[in-house]
C-alpha positions in Angstrom: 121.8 86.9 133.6 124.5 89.0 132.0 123.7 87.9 128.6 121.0 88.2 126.1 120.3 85.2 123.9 118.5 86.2 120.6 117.8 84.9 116.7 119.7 87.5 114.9 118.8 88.1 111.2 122.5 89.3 109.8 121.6 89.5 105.9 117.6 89.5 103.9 117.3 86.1 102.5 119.2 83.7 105.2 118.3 81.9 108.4 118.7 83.4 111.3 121.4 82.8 113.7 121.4 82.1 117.4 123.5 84.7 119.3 124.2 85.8 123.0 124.8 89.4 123.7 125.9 91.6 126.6 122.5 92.4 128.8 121.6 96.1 127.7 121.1 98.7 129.9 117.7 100.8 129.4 118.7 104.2 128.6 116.3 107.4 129.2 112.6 106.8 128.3 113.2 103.4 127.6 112.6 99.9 130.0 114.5 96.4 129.8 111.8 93.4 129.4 112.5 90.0 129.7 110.4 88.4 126.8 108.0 85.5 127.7 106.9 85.0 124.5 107.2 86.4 121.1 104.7 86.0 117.9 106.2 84.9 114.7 104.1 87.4 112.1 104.1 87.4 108.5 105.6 91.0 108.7 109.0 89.2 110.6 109.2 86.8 107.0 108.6 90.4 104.7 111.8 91.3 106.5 114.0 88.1 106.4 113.1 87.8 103.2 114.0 91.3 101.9 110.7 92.4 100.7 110.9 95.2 103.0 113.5 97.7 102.2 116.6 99.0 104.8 115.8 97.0 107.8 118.5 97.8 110.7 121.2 95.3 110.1 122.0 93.0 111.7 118.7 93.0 113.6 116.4 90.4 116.0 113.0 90.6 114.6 109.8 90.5 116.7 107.1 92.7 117.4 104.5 91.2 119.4 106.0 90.9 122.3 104.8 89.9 125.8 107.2 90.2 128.5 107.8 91.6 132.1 109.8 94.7 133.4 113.3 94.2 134.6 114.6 97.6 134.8 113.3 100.8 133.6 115.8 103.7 132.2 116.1 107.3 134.0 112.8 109.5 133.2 110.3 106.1 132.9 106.6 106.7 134.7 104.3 104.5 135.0 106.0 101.1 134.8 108.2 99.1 137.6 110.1 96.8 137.6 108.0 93.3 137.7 105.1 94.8 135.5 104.0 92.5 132.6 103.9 94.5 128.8 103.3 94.2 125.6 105.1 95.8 122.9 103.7 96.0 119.5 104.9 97.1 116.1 105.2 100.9 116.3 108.2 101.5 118.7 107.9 105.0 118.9 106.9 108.2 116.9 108.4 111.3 116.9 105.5 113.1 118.1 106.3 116.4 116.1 105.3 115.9 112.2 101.9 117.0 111.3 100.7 113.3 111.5 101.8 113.1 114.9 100.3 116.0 116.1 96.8 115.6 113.5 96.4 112.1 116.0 97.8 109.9 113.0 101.3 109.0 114.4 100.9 105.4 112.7 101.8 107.8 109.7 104.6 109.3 111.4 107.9 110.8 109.2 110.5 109.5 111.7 109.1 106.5 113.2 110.4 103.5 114.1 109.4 99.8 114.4 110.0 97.1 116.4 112.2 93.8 115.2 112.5 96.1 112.0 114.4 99.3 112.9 115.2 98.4 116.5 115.4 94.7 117.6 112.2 92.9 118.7 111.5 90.1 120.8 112.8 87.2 119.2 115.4 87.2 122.5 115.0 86.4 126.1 115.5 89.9 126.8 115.2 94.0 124.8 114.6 97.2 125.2 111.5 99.3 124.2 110.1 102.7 124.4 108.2 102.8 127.7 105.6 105.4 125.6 105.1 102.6 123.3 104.5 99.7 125.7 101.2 98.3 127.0 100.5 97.0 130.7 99.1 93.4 130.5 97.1 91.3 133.4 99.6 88.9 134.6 96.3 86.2 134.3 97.0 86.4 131.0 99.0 83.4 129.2 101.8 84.9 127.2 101.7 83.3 124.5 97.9 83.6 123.8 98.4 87.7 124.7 101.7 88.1 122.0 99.6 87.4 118.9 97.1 90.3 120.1 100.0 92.9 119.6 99.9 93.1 116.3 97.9 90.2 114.5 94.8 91.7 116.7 96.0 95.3 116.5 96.2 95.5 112.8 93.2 93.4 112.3 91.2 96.0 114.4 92.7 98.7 112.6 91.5 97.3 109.8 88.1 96.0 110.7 87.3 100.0 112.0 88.5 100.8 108.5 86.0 98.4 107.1 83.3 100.7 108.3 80.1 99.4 109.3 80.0 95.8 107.3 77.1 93.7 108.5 78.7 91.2 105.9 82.4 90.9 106.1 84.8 89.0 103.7 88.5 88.1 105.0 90.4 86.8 102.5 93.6 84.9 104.2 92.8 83.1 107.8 95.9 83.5 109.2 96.8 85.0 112.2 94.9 88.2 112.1 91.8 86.8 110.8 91.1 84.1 112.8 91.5 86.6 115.6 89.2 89.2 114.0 86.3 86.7 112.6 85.8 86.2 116.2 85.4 89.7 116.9 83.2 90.2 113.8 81.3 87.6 115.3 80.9 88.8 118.8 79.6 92.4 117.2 77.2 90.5 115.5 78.8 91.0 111.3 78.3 87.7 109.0 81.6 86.8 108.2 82.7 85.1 105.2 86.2 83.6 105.2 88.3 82.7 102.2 91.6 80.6 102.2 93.7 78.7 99.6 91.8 77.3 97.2 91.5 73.1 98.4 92.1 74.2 102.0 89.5 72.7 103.6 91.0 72.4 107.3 91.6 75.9 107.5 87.5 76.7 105.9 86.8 74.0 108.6 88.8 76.3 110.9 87.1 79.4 110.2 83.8 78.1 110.5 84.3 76.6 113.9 85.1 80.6 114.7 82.2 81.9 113.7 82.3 82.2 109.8 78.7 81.3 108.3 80.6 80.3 105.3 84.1 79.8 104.1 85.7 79.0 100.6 88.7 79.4 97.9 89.4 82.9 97.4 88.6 82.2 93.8 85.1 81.5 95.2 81.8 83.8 94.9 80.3 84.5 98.7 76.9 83.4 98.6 76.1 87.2 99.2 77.0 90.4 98.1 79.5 91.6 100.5 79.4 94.9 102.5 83.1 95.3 102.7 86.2 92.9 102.8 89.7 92.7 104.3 92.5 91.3 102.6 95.1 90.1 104.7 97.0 87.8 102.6 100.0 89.4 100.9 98.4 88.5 97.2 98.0 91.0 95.0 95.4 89.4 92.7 93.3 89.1 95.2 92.0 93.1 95.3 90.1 92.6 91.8 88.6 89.6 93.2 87.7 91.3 96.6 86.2 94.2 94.3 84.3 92.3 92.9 82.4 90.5 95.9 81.5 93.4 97.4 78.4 95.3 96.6 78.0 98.9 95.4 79.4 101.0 97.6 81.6 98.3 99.6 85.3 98.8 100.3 87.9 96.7 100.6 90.8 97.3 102.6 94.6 95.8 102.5 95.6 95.3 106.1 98.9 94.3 105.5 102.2 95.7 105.2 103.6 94.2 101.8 101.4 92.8 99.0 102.6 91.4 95.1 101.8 93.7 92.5 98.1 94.2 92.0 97.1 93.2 88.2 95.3 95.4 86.0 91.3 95.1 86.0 88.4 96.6 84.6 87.1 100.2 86.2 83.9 98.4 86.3 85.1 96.5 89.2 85.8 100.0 90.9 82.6 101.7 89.8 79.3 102.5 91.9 81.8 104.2 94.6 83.4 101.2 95.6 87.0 101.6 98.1 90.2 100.8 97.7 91.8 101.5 101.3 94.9 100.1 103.0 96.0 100.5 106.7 99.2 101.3 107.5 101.0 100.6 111.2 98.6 101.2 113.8 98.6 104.1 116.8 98.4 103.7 120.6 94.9 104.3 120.7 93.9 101.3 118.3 96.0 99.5 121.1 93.9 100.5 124.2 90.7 100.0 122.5 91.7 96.8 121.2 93.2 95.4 124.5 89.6 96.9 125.9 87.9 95.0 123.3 89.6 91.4 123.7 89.0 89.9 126.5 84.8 91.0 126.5 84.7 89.2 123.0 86.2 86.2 124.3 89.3 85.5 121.6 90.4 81.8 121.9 93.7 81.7 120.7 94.9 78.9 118.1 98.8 78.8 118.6 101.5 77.1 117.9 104.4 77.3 120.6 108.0 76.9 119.1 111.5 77.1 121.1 113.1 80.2 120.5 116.3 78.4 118.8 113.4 77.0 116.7 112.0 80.3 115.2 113.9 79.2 111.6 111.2 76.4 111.8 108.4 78.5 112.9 108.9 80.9 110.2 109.3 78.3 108.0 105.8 76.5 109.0 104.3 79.7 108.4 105.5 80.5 105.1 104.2 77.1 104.1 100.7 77.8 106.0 101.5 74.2 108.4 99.5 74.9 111.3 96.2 77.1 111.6 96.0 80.2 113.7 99.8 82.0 115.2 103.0 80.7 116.0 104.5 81.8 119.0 108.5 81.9 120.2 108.8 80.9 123.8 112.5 82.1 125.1 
Protein backbone atom coordinates (compact mmCIF):
# COMPACT_ATOMS: atom_id res chain seq x y z
CA UNK A 1 0.00 0.00 0.00
CA UNK A 2 1.33 3.39 -1.01
CA UNK A 3 -1.36 5.31 0.57
CA UNK A 4 -2.73 6.08 3.92
CA UNK A 5 -6.46 6.38 4.18
CA UNK A 6 -7.47 8.50 7.32
CA UNK A 7 -10.60 10.74 8.85
CA UNK A 8 -8.99 14.06 8.83
CA UNK A 9 -10.38 16.81 11.12
CA UNK A 10 -9.56 20.18 8.81
CA UNK A 11 -11.41 22.91 11.09
CA UNK A 12 -12.99 22.53 15.22
CA UNK A 13 -16.66 22.25 14.83
CA UNK A 14 -17.08 20.12 11.41
CA UNK A 15 -17.23 16.45 10.45
CA UNK A 16 -14.42 14.95 9.54
CA UNK A 17 -13.36 14.09 6.15
CA UNK A 18 -12.19 10.86 4.49
CA UNK A 19 -8.72 11.30 2.93
CA UNK A 20 -5.81 9.17 1.43
CA UNK A 21 -2.28 10.29 1.86
CA UNK A 22 1.18 9.31 0.68
CA UNK A 23 2.41 6.22 3.10
CA UNK A 24 4.96 8.02 5.54
CA UNK A 25 8.23 7.08 6.11
CA UNK A 26 9.31 6.61 9.97
CA UNK A 27 11.96 8.99 10.49
CA UNK A 28 14.67 8.59 13.50
CA UNK A 29 13.18 7.23 16.85
CA UNK A 30 10.00 6.84 15.34
CA UNK A 31 8.14 3.36 13.77
CA UNK A 32 5.26 3.06 11.05
CA UNK A 33 2.07 1.04 12.42
CA UNK A 34 -0.60 -0.24 10.55
CA UNK A 35 -3.65 0.48 12.91
CA UNK A 36 -6.03 -2.47 13.64
CA UNK A 37 -8.19 -0.60 15.52
CA UNK A 38 -8.65 2.70 17.01
CA UNK A 39 -10.89 3.91 20.22
CA UNK A 40 -13.21 6.78 19.66
CA UNK A 41 -12.62 8.78 23.31
CA UNK A 42 -14.38 11.58 24.54
CA UNK A 43 -11.00 13.56 24.44
CA UNK A 44 -11.15 12.99 20.25
CA UNK A 45 -14.95 14.98 20.44
CA UNK A 46 -13.11 17.91 23.14
CA UNK A 47 -10.97 18.38 20.00
CA UNK A 48 -13.45 18.25 17.01
CA UNK A 49 -15.45 20.29 18.78
CA UNK A 50 -12.98 23.06 19.78
CA UNK A 51 -13.01 22.78 23.43
CA UNK A 52 -9.45 22.19 23.41
CA UNK A 53 -7.38 24.98 22.26
CA UNK A 54 -4.52 24.87 19.14
CA UNK A 55 -4.84 21.41 18.07
CA UNK A 56 -2.36 20.67 14.96
CA UNK A 57 -4.44 21.56 11.92
CA UNK A 58 -5.48 19.74 9.90
CA UNK A 59 -5.06 16.62 12.04
CA UNK A 60 -6.41 12.65 12.28
CA UNK A 61 -7.43 12.18 15.77
CA UNK A 62 -6.95 9.02 17.73
CA UNK A 63 -5.03 7.94 20.59
CA UNK A 64 -5.76 4.56 21.58
CA UNK A 65 -4.35 2.93 19.19
CA UNK A 66 -3.63 -0.87 18.64
CA UNK A 67 -1.76 -1.69 15.64
CA UNK A 68 1.28 -3.75 14.28
CA UNK A 69 4.89 -2.70 13.21
CA UNK A 70 5.55 -2.08 9.53
CA UNK A 71 8.80 -0.33 9.56
CA UNK A 72 10.69 1.15 12.22
CA UNK A 73 12.93 4.54 11.56
CA UNK A 74 16.85 4.64 11.94
CA UNK A 75 17.94 4.53 15.83
CA UNK A 76 14.56 2.27 16.87
CA UNK A 77 15.44 -0.72 19.62
CA UNK A 78 13.29 -2.89 20.81
CA UNK A 79 10.56 -3.23 18.24
CA UNK A 80 10.50 -5.09 14.61
CA UNK A 81 8.78 -5.04 12.16
CA UNK A 82 5.60 -7.46 12.72
CA UNK A 83 5.30 -6.53 16.54
CA UNK A 84 1.84 -5.66 17.77
CA UNK A 85 1.62 -1.95 19.86
CA UNK A 86 -0.27 0.27 21.48
CA UNK A 87 0.06 3.79 21.48
CA UNK A 88 -1.67 5.90 23.98
CA UNK A 89 -2.20 9.59 24.46
CA UNK A 90 1.19 11.02 25.49
CA UNK A 91 3.29 10.74 22.22
CA UNK A 92 6.31 11.76 23.68
CA UNK A 93 7.96 14.06 26.35
CA UNK A 94 10.83 15.98 26.14
CA UNK A 95 12.58 14.33 28.89
CA UNK A 96 14.50 17.50 30.02
CA UNK A 97 12.05 19.88 32.10
CA UNK A 98 12.06 19.47 35.73
CA UNK A 99 8.87 17.28 35.39
CA UNK A 100 10.51 15.08 33.21
CA UNK A 101 13.37 14.53 35.08
CA UNK A 102 11.27 14.70 38.95
CA UNK A 103 9.37 11.21 37.15
CA UNK A 104 6.28 13.39 36.25
CA UNK A 105 6.64 13.68 32.42
CA UNK A 106 2.68 13.43 32.09
CA UNK A 107 3.40 17.20 33.18
CA UNK A 108 5.89 17.72 30.67
CA UNK A 109 6.56 21.58 29.18
CA UNK A 110 7.03 20.44 25.53
CA UNK A 111 5.01 17.40 25.20
CA UNK A 112 3.01 16.22 22.68
CA UNK A 113 -0.12 14.17 22.15
CA UNK A 114 -1.38 11.82 19.99
CA UNK A 115 -4.44 12.58 17.35
CA UNK A 116 -4.07 16.09 19.05
CA UNK A 117 -0.61 17.57 18.22
CA UNK A 118 0.54 14.78 15.94
CA UNK A 119 -2.13 12.60 14.01
CA UNK A 120 -3.59 9.49 15.82
CA UNK A 121 -5.00 6.45 14.67
CA UNK A 122 -8.13 7.21 13.09
CA UNK A 123 -6.09 5.83 9.69
CA UNK A 124 -5.05 2.52 8.42
CA UNK A 125 -1.69 3.57 8.97
CA UNK A 126 0.81 6.47 11.37
CA UNK A 127 3.71 7.09 12.91
CA UNK A 128 4.55 7.11 16.63
CA UNK A 129 7.42 7.64 18.98
CA UNK A 130 8.79 4.12 19.49
CA UNK A 131 9.73 5.52 23.36
CA UNK A 132 6.02 6.03 23.67
CA UNK A 133 4.66 2.76 22.30
CA UNK A 134 3.67 -0.35 24.25
CA UNK A 135 4.28 -4.07 23.03
CA UNK A 136 0.83 -5.97 23.06
CA UNK A 137 0.18 -9.99 22.98
CA UNK A 138 -0.87 -10.72 19.57
CA UNK A 139 -3.82 -13.05 21.57
CA UNK A 140 -5.22 -10.05 22.22
CA UNK A 141 -8.38 -8.78 20.15
CA UNK A 142 -7.65 -5.29 18.94
CA UNK A 143 -10.35 -3.79 19.45
CA UNK A 144 -11.07 -4.93 23.07
CA UNK A 145 -6.96 -3.88 23.75
CA UNK A 146 -7.50 0.02 22.05
CA UNK A 147 -9.96 1.17 24.67
CA UNK A 148 -7.18 0.11 27.39
CA UNK A 149 -4.83 2.83 26.02
CA UNK A 150 -6.29 5.54 27.36
CA UNK A 151 -9.93 4.96 28.74
CA UNK A 152 -7.94 2.22 31.12
CA UNK A 153 -4.89 4.32 31.48
CA UNK A 154 -6.41 7.48 32.65
CA UNK A 155 -8.96 5.57 34.71
CA UNK A 156 -5.97 3.89 36.61
CA UNK A 157 -4.26 7.10 36.86
CA UNK A 158 -7.08 8.21 38.44
CA UNK A 159 -8.18 5.38 40.65
CA UNK A 160 -4.24 5.43 42.24
CA UNK A 161 -5.09 9.12 42.76
CA UNK A 162 -8.17 8.09 44.59
CA UNK A 163 -6.00 6.72 47.20
CA UNK A 164 -7.05 3.91 49.23
CA UNK A 165 -11.18 4.07 48.75
CA UNK A 166 -12.84 0.95 50.14
CA UNK A 167 -16.03 2.88 48.86
CA UNK A 168 -15.65 4.38 45.40
CA UNK A 169 -18.14 6.71 43.58
CA UNK A 170 -17.73 7.08 39.58
CA UNK A 171 -19.84 9.55 38.42
CA UNK A 172 -20.14 9.04 34.37
CA UNK A 173 -19.98 5.12 33.07
CA UNK A 174 -18.59 5.61 30.00
CA UNK A 175 -15.68 4.22 28.70
CA UNK A 176 -13.31 4.65 31.48
CA UNK A 177 -15.56 3.65 34.22
CA UNK A 178 -16.91 0.69 33.07
CA UNK A 179 -13.39 -0.36 32.68
CA UNK A 180 -12.25 0.76 36.08
CA UNK A 181 -15.50 -0.52 38.24
CA UNK A 182 -14.24 -3.75 37.16
CA UNK A 183 -10.95 -3.19 38.56
CA UNK A 184 -12.33 -1.56 41.75
CA UNK A 185 -14.04 -4.70 41.91
CA UNK A 186 -11.44 -7.16 41.38
CA UNK A 187 -9.24 -5.22 44.32
CA UNK A 188 -12.08 -5.70 46.41
CA UNK A 189 -13.55 -1.46 46.74
CA UNK A 190 -17.49 -1.08 46.80
CA UNK A 191 -18.20 0.78 43.99
CA UNK A 192 -21.07 3.07 43.48
CA UNK A 193 -21.80 4.21 39.97
CA UNK A 194 -23.79 7.20 38.85
CA UNK A 195 -25.10 8.02 35.34
CA UNK A 196 -27.70 10.43 33.74
CA UNK A 197 -30.41 10.83 35.81
CA UNK A 198 -33.41 8.17 34.18
CA UNK A 199 -30.70 6.03 32.69
CA UNK A 200 -31.51 2.93 33.82
CA UNK A 201 -29.70 0.58 31.12
CA UNK A 202 -26.49 2.01 31.78
CA UNK A 203 -27.19 1.65 36.11
CA UNK A 204 -28.30 -1.85 34.81
CA UNK A 205 -24.90 -1.83 33.07
CA UNK A 206 -22.84 -0.96 35.88
CA UNK A 207 -24.24 -3.22 38.14
CA UNK A 208 -23.77 -6.28 36.01
CA UNK A 209 -19.89 -5.01 36.36
CA UNK A 210 -19.71 -5.12 39.73
CA UNK A 211 -21.28 -1.88 41.10
CA UNK A 212 -23.32 -2.76 44.49
CA UNK A 213 -25.38 0.18 43.59
CA UNK A 214 -25.88 2.58 40.84
CA UNK A 215 -28.13 5.81 40.41
CA UNK A 216 -28.64 9.58 38.98
CA UNK A 217 -25.77 11.65 39.72
CA UNK A 218 -28.31 13.78 41.47
CA UNK A 219 -28.73 10.82 43.75
CA UNK A 220 -27.32 10.26 47.53
CA UNK A 221 -25.05 6.83 47.67
CA UNK A 222 -26.49 4.82 50.30
CA UNK A 223 -23.06 5.42 52.09
CA UNK A 224 -20.80 7.94 52.76
CA UNK A 225 -18.18 7.73 50.22
CA UNK A 226 -14.38 7.32 50.73
CA UNK A 227 -13.39 9.02 47.60
CA UNK A 228 -14.99 9.57 44.02
CA UNK A 229 -13.98 9.98 40.37
CA UNK A 230 -15.60 12.19 38.09
CA UNK A 231 -15.25 11.28 34.62
CA UNK A 232 -18.01 13.01 33.01
CA UNK A 233 -17.03 16.36 31.52
CA UNK A 234 -19.83 18.26 33.93
CA UNK A 235 -18.80 20.73 36.00
CA UNK A 236 -21.71 20.71 38.48
CA UNK A 237 -20.99 17.53 39.30
CA UNK A 238 -17.73 18.39 41.84
CA UNK A 239 -20.16 20.06 44.52
CA UNK A 240 -22.25 17.11 44.28
CA UNK A 241 -19.19 14.55 44.43
CA UNK A 242 -18.02 16.78 47.52
CA UNK A 243 -20.66 16.25 49.03
CA UNK A 244 -20.98 12.30 49.00
CA UNK A 245 -17.84 11.74 50.23
CA UNK A 246 -17.08 11.62 53.86
CA UNK A 247 -14.62 13.76 55.85
CA UNK A 248 -11.53 13.42 54.64
CA UNK A 249 -12.56 11.91 51.01
CA UNK A 250 -11.32 13.32 47.73
CA UNK A 251 -12.56 13.56 44.69
CA UNK A 252 -10.69 13.61 41.61
CA UNK A 253 -11.46 14.99 37.87
CA UNK A 254 -9.99 12.42 35.55
CA UNK A 255 -10.72 14.06 32.60
CA UNK A 256 -9.18 16.36 30.25
CA UNK A 257 -11.96 19.25 29.81
CA UNK A 258 -14.81 19.84 32.22
CA UNK A 259 -17.76 22.97 32.14
CA UNK A 260 -17.20 25.46 34.54
CA UNK A 261 -17.50 24.34 38.04
CA UNK A 262 -20.40 26.44 39.98
CA UNK A 263 -19.80 28.20 43.04
CA UNK A 264 -20.72 26.15 46.47
CA UNK A 265 -20.47 26.43 49.95
CA UNK A 266 -16.75 25.95 51.76
CA UNK A 267 -18.74 23.59 53.88
CA UNK A 268 -18.81 21.21 51.10
CA UNK A 269 -14.86 21.45 51.15
CA UNK A 270 -14.35 21.46 54.96
CA UNK A 271 -13.08 18.47 57.22
CA UNK A 272 -9.97 18.22 54.72
CA UNK A 273 -11.83 16.99 51.92
CA UNK A 274 -9.77 16.95 48.10
CA UNK A 275 -10.19 18.45 45.15
CA UNK A 276 -7.58 16.71 42.69
CA UNK A 277 -7.56 16.30 38.94
CA UNK A 278 -5.20 14.03 36.73
CA UNK A 279 -3.70 15.28 33.96
CA UNK A 280 -2.16 12.93 30.92
CA UNK A 281 -0.74 9.94 32.25
CA UNK A 282 3.25 8.62 32.13
CA UNK A 283 4.77 5.37 30.79
CA UNK A 284 4.85 3.79 34.04
CA UNK A 285 0.96 4.14 34.71
CA UNK A 286 1.02 2.26 31.25
CA UNK A 287 3.11 -0.86 32.25
CA UNK A 288 1.43 -1.19 35.56
CA UNK A 289 -1.86 -0.92 34.00
CA UNK A 290 -1.21 -3.34 30.97
CA UNK A 291 0.26 -5.55 34.15
CA UNK A 292 -2.84 -5.08 35.86
CA UNK A 293 -5.50 -5.90 33.05
CA UNK A 294 -5.59 -8.98 32.00
CA UNK A 295 -5.20 -10.64 36.02
CA UNK A 296 -8.42 -8.57 36.73
CA UNK A 297 -10.18 -9.97 33.90
CA UNK A 298 -11.63 -6.59 31.98
CA UNK A 299 -14.58 -7.73 29.68
CA UNK A 300 -14.77 -5.17 27.17
CA UNK A 301 -18.31 -3.69 26.11
CA UNK A 302 -17.62 -2.18 22.53
CA UNK A 303 -18.99 -0.97 19.88
CA UNK A 304 -17.11 -1.64 16.48
CA UNK A 305 -17.69 1.12 13.66
CA UNK A 306 -16.04 1.35 10.05
CA UNK A 307 -13.40 3.77 9.94
CA UNK A 308 -15.33 5.90 7.17
CA UNK A 309 -18.06 5.72 9.92
CA UNK A 310 -16.07 7.45 12.83
CA UNK A 311 -18.57 10.80 12.14
CA UNK A 312 -21.20 8.26 13.39
CA UNK A 313 -19.32 6.83 16.13
CA UNK A 314 -18.52 10.14 17.50
CA UNK A 315 -21.73 11.08 17.04
CA UNK A 316 -23.26 7.90 19.10
CA UNK A 317 -21.04 8.86 21.71
CA UNK A 318 -21.82 12.42 22.20
CA UNK A 319 -25.38 11.28 22.45
CA UNK A 320 -24.39 8.33 25.07
CA UNK A 321 -26.21 5.43 22.28
CA UNK A 322 -24.42 2.50 23.19
CA UNK A 323 -22.88 1.44 26.69
CA UNK A 324 -19.18 0.93 27.20
CA UNK A 325 -16.32 2.16 24.04
CA UNK A 326 -16.60 2.64 20.46
CA UNK A 327 -13.98 1.44 18.48
CA UNK A 328 -12.80 2.38 14.65
CA UNK A 329 -11.84 -0.75 12.71
CA UNK A 330 -9.64 0.52 9.53
Amino acid sequence: MSTVRAMVLERPQTPLALCERPLPQPAAGEVLIEVLACGVCRTDLHVIDGELPHPKLPIVPGHEIVGRIAAVGPGVRGFAPGARVGVPWLGAACGICAYCLSGRENLCDAPTFTGYTRDGGYATHTLANARFCYALPDQLDPAEAAPLLCAGLIGWRSYRMAGEAPALGLYGFGAAAHILAQVATWRGRRVYAFTRAGDTAGQDFARSLGAVWAGGSDATPPEPLDAAIIFAPVGALVPAALAAVKKGGRVVCGGIHMSDIPSFPYRLLWEERQLVSVANLTRRDAYEFLAVAPRAGIRMQIRRYPLDQANEALSDLREGRFEGAAVLIP
